[in-house]
PDB file as gemmi writes it, atoms N, CA and C in Angstrom:
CRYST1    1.000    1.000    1.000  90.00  90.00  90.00 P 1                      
ATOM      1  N   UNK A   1      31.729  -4.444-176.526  1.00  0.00           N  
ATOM      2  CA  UNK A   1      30.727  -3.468-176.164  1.00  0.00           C  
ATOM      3  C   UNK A   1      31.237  -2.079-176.556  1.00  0.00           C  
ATOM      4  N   UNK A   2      30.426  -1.504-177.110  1.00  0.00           N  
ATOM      5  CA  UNK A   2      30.912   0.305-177.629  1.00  0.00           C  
ATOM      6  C   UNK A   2      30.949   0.771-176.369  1.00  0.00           C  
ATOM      7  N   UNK A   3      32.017   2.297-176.572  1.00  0.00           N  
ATOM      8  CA  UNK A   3      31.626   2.906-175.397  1.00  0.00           C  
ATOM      9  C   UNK A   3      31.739   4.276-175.646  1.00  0.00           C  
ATOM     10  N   UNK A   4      30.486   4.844-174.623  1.00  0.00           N  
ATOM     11  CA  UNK A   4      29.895   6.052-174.371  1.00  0.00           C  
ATOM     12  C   UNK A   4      30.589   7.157-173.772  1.00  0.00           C  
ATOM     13  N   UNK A   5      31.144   8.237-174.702  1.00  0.00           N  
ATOM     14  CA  UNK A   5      31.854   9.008-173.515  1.00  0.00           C  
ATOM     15  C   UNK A   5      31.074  10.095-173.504  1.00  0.00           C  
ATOM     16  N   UNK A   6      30.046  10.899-172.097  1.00  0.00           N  
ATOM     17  CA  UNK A   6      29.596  11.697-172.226  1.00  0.00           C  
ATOM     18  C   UNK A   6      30.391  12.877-171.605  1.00  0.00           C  
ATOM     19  N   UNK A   7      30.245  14.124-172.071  1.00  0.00           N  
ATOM     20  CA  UNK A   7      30.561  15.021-171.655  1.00  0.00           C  
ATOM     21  C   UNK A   7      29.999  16.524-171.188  1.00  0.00           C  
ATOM     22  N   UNK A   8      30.629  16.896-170.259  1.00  0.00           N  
ATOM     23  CA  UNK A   8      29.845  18.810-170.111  1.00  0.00           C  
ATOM     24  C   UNK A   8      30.826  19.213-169.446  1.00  0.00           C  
ATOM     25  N   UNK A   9      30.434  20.426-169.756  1.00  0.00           N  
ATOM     26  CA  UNK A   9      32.039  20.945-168.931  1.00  0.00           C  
ATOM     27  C   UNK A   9      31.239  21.860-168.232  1.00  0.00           C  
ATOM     28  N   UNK A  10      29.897  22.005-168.451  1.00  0.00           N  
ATOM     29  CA  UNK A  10      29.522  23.424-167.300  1.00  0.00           C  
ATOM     30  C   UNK A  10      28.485  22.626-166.038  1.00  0.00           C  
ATOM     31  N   UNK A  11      28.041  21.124-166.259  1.00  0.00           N  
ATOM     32  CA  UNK A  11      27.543  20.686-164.658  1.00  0.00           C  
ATOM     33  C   UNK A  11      28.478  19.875-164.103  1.00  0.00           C  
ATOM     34  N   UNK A  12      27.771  19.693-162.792  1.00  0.00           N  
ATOM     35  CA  UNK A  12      28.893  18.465-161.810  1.00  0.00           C  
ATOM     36  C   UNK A  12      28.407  17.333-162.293  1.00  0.00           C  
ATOM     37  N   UNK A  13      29.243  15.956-161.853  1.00  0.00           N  
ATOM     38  CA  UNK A  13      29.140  15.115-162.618  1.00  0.00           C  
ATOM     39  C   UNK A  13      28.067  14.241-161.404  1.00  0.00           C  
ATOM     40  N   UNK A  14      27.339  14.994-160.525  1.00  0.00           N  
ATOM     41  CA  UNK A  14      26.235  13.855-159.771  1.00  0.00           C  
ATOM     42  C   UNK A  14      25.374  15.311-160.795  1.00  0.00           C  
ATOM     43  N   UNK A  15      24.970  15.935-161.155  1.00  0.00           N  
ATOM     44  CA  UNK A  15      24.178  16.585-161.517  1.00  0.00           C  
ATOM     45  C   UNK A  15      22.889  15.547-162.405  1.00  0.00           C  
ATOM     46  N   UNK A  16      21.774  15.732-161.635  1.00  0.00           N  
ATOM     47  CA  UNK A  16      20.591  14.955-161.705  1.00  0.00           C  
ATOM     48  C   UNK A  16      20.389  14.438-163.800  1.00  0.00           C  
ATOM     49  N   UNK A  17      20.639  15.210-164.689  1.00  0.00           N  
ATOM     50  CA  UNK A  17      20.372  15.147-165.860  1.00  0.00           C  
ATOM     51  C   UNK A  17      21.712  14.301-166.669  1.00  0.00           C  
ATOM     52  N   UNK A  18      23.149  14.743-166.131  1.00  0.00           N  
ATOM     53  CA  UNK A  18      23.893  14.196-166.602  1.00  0.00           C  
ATOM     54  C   UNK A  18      24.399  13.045-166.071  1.00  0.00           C  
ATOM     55  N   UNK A  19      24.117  12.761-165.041  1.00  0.00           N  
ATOM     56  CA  UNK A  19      24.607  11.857-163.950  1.00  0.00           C  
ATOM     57  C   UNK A  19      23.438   9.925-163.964  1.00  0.00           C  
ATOM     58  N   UNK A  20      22.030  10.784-163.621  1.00  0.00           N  
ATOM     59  CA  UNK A  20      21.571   9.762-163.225  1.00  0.00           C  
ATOM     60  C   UNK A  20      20.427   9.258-164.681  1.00  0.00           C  
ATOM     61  N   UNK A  21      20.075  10.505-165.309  1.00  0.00           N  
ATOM     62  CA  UNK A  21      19.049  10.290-166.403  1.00  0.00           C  
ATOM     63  C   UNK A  21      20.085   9.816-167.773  1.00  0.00           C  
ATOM     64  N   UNK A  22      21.177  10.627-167.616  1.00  0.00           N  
ATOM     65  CA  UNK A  22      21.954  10.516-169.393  1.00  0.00           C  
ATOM     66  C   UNK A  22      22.880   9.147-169.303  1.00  0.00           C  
ATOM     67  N   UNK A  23      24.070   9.169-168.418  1.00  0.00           N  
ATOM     68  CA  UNK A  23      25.367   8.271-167.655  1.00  0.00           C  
ATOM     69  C   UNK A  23      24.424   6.893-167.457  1.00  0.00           C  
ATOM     70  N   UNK A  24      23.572   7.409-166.605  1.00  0.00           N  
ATOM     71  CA  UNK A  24      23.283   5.810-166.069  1.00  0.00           C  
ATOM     72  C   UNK A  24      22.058   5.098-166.761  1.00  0.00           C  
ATOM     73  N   UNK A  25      21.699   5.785-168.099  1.00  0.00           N  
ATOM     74  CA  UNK A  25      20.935   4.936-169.047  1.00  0.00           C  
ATOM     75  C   UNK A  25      21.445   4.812-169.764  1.00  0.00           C  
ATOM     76  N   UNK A  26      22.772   4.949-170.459  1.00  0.00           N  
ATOM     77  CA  UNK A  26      23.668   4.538-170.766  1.00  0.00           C  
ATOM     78  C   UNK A  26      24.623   3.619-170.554  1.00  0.00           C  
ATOM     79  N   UNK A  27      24.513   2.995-169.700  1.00  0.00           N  
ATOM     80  CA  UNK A  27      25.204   2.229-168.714  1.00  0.00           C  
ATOM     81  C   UNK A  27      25.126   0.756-168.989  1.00  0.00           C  
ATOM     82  N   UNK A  28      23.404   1.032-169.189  1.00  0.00           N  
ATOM     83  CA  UNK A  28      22.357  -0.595-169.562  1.00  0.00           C  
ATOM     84  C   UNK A  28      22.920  -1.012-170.971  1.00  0.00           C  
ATOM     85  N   UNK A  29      23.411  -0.106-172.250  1.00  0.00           N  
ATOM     86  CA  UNK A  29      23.645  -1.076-173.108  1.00  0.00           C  
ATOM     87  C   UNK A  29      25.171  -0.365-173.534  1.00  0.00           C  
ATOM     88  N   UNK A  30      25.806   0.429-173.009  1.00  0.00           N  
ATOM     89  CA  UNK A  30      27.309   0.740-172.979  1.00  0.00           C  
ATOM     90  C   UNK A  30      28.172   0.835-171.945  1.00  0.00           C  
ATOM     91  N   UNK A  31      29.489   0.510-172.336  1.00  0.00           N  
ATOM     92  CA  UNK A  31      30.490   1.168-171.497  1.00  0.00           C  
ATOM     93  C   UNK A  31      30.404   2.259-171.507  1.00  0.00           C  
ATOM     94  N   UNK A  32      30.120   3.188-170.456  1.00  0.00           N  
ATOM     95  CA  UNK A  32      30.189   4.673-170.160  1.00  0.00           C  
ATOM     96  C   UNK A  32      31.409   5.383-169.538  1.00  0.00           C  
ATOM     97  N   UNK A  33      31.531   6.332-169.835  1.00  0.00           N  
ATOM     98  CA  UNK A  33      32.675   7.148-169.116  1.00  0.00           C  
ATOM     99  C   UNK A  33      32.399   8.917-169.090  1.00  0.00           C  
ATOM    100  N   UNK A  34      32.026   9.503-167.770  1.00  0.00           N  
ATOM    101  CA  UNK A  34      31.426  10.777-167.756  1.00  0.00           C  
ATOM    102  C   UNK A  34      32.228  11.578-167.443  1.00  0.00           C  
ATOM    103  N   UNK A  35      32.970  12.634-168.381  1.00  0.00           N  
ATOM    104  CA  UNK A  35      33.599  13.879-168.363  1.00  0.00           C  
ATOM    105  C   UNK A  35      32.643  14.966-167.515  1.00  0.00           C  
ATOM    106  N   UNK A  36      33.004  15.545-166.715  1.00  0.00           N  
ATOM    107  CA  UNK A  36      32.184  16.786-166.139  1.00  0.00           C  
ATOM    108  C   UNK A  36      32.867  17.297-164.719  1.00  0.00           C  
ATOM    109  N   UNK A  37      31.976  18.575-164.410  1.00  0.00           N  
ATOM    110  CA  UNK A  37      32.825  19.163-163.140  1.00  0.00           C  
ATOM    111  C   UNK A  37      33.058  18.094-162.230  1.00  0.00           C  
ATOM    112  N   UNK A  38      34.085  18.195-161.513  1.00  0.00           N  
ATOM    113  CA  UNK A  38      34.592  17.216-159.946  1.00  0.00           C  
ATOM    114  C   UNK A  38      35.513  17.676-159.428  1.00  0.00           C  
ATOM    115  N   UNK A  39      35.879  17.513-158.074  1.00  0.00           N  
ATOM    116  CA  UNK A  39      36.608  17.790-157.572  1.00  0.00           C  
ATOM    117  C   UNK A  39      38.174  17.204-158.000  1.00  0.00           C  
ATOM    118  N   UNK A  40      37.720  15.604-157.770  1.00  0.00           N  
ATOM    119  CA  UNK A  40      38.370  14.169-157.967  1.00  0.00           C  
ATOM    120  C   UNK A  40      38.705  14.362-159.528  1.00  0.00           C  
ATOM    121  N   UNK A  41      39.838  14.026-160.134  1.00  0.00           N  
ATOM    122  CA  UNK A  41      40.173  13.673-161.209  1.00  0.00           C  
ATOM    123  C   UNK A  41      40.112  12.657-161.794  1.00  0.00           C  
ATOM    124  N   UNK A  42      39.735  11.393-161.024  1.00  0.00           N  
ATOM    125  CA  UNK A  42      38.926  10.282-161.268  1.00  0.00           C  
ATOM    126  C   UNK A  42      38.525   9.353-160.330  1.00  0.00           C  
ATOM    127  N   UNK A  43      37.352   9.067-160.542  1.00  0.00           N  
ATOM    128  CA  UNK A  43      36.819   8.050-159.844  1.00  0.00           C  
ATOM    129  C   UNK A  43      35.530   6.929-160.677  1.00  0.00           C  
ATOM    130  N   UNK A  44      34.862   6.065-159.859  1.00  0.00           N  
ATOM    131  CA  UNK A  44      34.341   5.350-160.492  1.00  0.00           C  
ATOM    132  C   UNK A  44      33.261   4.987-159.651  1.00  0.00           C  
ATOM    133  N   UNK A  45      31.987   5.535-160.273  1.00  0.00           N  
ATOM    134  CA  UNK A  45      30.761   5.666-159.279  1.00  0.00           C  
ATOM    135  C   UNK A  45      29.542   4.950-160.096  1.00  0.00           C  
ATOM    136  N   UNK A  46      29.192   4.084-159.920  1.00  0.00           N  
ATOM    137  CA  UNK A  46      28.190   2.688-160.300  1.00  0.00           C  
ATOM    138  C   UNK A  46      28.377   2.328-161.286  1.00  0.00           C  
ATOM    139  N   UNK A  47      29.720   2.019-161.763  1.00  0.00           N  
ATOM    140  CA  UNK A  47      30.450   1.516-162.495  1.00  0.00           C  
ATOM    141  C   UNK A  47      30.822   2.602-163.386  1.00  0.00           C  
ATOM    142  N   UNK A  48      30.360   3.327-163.421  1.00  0.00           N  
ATOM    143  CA  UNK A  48      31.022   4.487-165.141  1.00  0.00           C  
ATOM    144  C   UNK A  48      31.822   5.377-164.087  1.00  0.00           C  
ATOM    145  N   UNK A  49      33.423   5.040-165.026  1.00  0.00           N  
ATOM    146  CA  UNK A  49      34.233   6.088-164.741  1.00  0.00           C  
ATOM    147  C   UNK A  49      34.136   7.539-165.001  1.00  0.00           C  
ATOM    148  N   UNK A  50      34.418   8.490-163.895  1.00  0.00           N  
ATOM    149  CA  UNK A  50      34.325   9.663-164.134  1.00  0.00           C  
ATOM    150  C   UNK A  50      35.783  10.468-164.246  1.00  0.00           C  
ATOM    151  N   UNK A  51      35.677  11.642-164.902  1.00  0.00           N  
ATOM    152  CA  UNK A  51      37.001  12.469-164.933  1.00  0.00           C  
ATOM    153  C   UNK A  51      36.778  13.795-164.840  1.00  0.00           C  
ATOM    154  N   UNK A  52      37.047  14.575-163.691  1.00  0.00           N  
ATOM    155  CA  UNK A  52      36.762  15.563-163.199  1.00  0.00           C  
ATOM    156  C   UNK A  52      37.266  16.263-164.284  1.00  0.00           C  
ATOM    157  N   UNK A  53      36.462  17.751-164.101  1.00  0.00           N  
ATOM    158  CA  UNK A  53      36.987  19.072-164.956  1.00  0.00           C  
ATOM    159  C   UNK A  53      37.085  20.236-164.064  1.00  0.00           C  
ATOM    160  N   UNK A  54      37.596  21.481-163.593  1.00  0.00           N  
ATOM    161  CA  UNK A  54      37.563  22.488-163.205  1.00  0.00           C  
ATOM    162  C   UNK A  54      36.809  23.045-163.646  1.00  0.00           C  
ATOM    163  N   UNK A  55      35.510  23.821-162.237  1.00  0.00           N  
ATOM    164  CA  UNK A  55      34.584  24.713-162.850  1.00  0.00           C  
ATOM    165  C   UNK A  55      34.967  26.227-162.927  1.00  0.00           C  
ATOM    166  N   UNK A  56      34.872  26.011-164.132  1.00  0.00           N  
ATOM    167  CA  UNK A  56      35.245  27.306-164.797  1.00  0.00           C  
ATOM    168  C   UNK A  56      33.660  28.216-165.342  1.00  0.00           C  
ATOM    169  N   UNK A  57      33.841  29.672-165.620  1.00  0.00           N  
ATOM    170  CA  UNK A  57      32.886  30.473-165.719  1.00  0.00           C  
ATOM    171  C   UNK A  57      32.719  30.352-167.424  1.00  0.00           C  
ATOM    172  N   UNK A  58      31.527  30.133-168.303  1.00  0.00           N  
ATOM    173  CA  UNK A  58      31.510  29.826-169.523  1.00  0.00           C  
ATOM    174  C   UNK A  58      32.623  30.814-170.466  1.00  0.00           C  
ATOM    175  N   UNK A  59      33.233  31.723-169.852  1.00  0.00           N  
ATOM    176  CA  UNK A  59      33.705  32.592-170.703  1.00  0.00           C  
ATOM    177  C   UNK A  59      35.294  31.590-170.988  1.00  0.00           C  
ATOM    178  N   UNK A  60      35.622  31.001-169.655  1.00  0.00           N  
ATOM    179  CA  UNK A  60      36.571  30.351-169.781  1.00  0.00           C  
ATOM    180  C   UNK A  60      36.422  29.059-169.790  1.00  0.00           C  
ATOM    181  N   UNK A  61      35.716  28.454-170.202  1.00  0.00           N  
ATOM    182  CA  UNK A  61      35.436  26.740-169.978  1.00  0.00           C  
ATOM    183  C   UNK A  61      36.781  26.142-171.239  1.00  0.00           C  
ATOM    184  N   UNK A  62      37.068  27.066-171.907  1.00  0.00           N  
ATOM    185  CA  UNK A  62      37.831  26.533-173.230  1.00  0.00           C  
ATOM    186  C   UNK A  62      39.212  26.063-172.453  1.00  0.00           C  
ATOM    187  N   UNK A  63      39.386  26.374-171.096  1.00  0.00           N  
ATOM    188  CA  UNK A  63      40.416  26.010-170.556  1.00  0.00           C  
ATOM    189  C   UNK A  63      40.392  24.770-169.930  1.00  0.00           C  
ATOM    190  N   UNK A  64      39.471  24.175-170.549  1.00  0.00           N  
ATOM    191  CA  UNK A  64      39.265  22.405-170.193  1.00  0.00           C  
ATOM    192  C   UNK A  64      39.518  21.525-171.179  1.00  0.00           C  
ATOM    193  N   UNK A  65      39.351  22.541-172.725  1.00  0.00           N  
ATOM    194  CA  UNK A  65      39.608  21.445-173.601  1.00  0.00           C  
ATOM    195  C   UNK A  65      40.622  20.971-173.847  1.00  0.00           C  
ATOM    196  N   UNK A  66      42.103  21.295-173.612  1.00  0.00           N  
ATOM    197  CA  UNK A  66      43.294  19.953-173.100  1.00  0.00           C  
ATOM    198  C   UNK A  66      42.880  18.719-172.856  1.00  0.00           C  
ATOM    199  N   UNK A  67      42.472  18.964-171.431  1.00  0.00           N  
ATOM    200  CA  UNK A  67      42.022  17.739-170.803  1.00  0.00           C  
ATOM    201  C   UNK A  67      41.269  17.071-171.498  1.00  0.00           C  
ATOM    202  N   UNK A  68      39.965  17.252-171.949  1.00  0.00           N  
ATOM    203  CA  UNK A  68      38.884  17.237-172.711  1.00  0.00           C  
ATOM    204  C   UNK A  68      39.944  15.754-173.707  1.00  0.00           C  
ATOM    205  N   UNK A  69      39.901  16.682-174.782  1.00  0.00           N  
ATOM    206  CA  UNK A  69      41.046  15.894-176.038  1.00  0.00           C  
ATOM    207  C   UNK A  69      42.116  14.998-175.110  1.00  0.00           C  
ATOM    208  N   UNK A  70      42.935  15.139-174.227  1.00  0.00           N  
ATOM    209  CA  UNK A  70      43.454  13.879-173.979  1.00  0.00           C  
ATOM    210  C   UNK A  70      42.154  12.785-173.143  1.00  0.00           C  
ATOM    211  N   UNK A  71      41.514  12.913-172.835  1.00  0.00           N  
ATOM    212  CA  UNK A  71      41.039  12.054-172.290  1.00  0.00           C  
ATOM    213  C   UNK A  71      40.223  10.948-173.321  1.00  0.00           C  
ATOM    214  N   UNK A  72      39.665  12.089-174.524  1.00  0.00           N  
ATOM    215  CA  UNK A  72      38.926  11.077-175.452  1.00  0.00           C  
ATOM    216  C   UNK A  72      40.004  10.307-176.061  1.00  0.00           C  
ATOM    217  N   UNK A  73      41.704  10.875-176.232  1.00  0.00           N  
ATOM    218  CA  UNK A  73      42.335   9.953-177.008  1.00  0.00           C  
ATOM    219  C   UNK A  73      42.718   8.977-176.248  1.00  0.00           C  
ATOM    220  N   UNK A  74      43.049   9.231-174.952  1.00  0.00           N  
ATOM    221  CA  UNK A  74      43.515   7.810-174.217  1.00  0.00           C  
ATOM    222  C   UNK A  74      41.794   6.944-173.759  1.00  0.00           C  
ATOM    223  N   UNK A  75      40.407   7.065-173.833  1.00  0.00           N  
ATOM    224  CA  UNK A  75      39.428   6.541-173.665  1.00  0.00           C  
ATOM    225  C   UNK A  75      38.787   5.771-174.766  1.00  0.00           C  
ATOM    226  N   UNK A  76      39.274   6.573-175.752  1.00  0.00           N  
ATOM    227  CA  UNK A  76      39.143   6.233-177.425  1.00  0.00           C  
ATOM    228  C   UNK A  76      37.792   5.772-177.569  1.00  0.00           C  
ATOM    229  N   UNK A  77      36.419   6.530-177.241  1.00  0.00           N  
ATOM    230  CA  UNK A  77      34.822   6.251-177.022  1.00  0.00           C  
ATOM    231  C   UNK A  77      34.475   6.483-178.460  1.00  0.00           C  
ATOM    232  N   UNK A  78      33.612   5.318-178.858  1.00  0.00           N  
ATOM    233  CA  UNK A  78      33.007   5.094-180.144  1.00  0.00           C  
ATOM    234  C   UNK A  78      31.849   5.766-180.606  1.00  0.00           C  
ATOM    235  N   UNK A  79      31.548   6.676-179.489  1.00  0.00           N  
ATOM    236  CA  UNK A  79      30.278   7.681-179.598  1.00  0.00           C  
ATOM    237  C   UNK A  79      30.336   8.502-178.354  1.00  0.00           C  
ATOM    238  N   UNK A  80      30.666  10.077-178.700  1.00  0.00           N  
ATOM    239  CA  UNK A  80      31.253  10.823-177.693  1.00  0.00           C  
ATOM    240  C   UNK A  80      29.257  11.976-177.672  1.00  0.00           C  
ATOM    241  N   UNK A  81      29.189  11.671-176.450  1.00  0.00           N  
ATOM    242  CA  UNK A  81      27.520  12.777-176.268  1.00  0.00           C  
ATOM    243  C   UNK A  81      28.127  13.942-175.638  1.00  0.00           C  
ATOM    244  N   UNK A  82      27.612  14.855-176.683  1.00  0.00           N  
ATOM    245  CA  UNK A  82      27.698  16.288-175.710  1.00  0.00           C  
ATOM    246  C   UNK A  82      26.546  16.866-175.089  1.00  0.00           C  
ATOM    247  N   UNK A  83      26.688  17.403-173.981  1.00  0.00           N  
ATOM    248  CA  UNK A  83      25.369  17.840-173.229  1.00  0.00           C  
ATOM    249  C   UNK A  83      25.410  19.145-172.972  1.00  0.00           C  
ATOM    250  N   UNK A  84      26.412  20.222-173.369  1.00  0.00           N  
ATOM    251  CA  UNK A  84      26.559  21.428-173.378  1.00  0.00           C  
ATOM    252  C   UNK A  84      27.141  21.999-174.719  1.00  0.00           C  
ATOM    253  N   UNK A  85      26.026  23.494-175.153  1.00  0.00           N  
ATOM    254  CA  UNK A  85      26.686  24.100-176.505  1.00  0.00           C  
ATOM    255  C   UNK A  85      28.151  24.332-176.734  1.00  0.00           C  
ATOM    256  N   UNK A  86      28.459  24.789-175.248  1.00  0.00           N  
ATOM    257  CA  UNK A  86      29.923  25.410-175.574  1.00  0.00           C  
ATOM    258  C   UNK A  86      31.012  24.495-175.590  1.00  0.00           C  
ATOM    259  N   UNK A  87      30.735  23.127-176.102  1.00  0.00           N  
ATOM    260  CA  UNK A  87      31.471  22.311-176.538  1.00  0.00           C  
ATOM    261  C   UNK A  87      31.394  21.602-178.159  1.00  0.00           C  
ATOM    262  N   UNK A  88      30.428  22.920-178.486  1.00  0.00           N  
ATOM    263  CA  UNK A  88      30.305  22.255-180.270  1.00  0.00           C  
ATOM    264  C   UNK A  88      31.762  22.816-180.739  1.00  0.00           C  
ATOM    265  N   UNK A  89      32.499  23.889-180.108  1.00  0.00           N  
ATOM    266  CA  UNK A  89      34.198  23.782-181.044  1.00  0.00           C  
ATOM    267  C   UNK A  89      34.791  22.360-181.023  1.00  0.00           C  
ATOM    268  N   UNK A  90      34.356  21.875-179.630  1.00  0.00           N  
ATOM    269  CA  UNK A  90      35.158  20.586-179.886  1.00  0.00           C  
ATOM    270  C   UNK A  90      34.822  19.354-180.658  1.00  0.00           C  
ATOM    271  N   UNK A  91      33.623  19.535-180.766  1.00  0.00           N  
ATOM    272  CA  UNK A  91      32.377  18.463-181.623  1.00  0.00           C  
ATOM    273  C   UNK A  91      32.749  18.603-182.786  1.00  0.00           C  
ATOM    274  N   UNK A  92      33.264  19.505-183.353  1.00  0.00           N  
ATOM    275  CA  UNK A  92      34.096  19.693-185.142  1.00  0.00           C  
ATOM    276  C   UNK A  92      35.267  18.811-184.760  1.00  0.00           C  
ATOM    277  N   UNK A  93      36.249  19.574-183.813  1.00  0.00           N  
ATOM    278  CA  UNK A  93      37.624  18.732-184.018  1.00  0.00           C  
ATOM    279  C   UNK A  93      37.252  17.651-183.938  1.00  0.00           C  
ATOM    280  N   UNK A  94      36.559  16.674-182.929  1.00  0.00           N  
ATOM    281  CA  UNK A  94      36.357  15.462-182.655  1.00  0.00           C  
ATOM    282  C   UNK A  94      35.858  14.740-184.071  1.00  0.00           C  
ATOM    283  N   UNK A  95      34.863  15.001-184.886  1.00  0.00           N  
ATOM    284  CA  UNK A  95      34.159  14.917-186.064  1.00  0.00           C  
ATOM    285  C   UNK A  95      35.380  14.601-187.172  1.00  0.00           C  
ATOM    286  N   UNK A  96      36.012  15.897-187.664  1.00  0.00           N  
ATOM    287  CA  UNK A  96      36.278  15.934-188.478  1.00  0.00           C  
ATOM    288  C   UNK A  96      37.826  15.644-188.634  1.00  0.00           C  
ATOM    289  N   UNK A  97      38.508  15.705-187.181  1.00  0.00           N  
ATOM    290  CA  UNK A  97      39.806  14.916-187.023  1.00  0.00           C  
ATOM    291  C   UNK A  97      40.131  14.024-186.986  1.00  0.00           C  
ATOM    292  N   UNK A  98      39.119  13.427-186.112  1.00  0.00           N  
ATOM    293  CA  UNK A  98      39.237  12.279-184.893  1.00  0.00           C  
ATOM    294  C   UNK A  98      38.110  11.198-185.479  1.00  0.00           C  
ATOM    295  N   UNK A  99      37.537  12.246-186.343  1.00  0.00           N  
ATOM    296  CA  UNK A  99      36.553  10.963-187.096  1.00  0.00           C  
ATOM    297  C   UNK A  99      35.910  10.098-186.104  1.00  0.00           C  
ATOM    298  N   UNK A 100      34.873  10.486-185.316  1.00  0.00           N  
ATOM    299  CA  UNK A 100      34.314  10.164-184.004  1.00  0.00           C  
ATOM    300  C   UNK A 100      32.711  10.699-184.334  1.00  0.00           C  
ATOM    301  N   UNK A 101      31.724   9.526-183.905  1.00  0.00           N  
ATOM    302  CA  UNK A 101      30.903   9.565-184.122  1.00  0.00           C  
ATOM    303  C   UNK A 101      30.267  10.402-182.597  1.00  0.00           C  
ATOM    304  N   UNK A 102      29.392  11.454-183.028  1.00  0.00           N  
ATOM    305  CA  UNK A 102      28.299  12.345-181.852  1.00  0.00           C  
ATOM    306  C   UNK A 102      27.108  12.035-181.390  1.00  0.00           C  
ATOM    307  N   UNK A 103      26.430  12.880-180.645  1.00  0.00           N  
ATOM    308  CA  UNK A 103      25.241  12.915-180.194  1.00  0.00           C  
ATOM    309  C   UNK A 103      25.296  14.261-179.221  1.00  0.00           C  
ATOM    310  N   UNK A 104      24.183  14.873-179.406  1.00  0.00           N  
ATOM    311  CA  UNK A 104      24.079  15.967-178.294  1.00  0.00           C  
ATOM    312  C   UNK A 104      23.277  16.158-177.872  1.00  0.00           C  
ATOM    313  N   UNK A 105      22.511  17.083-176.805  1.00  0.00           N  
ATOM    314  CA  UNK A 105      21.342  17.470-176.367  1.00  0.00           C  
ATOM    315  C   UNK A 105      20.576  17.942-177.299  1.00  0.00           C  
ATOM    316  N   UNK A 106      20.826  18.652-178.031  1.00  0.00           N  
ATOM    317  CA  UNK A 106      20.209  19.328-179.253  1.00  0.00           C  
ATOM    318  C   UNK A 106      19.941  18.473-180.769  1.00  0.00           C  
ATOM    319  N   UNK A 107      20.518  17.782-180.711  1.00  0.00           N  
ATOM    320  CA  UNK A 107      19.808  16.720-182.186  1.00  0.00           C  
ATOM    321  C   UNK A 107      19.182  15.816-181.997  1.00  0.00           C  
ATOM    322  N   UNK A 108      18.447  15.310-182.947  1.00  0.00           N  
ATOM    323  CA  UNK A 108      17.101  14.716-183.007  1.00  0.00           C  
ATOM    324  C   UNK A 108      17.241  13.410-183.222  1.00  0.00           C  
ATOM    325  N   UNK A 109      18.884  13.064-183.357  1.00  0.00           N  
ATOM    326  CA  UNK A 109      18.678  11.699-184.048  1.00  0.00           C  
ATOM    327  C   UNK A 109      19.353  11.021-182.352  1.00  0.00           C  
ATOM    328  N   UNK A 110      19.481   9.827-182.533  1.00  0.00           N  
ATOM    329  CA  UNK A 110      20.245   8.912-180.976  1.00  0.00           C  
ATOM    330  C   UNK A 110      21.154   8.035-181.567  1.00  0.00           C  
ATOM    331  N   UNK A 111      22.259   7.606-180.575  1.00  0.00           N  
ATOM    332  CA  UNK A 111      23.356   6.749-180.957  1.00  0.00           C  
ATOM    333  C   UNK A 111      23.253   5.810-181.371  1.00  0.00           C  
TER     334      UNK A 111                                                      
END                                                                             
């Protein structure tokens, strides 16, 4: 089974759009795993693992992408969704390093 790693670094991870509409229809035909704000650094809530991020103010969210990048390399997701702009710097590295296939809120095409 492929798996789905979605990400945002600026909502919480019960947040109604990323949580229950994006994560958990995803769920039905992938392994999921949801990057986003939490307290918890991980847990595992109707089956898709989550991995908390520190909410940070957009000016500083870039202080997540550490975490961010280790988590996709030790998760190693075959289609990484972004759900926030201020993660298209990382949508290049991921792309063009990591050779990792996307999806975001903003394009037209689906995984």
């Amino acid at each position: 089974m492929k798996k789905v790693l979605v990400l945002s670094s600026a909502h919480p991870w019960d947040d109604e759009r990323v949580f229950n509409k994006i994560a958990k229809s995803l769920k039905k035909r992938y392994e999921t795993v949801l990057c986003a704000v939490a307290e918890d650094d991980l847990q595992v809530v109707d089956g898709i693992k989550i991995y908390g991020l520190k909410k940070l103010s957009r000016a500083k969210r870039y202080k997540n992408y550490s975490k961010i990048i280790r988590i996709v390399k030790e998760e190693k997701p075959d289609i990484i969704h972004f759900h926030d702009p201020d993660l298209l710097l990382l949508a290049l590295y991921f792309k063009l390093i990591l050779k990792k296939k996307l999806y975001t809120m903003f394009m037209k095409t689906t995984p």
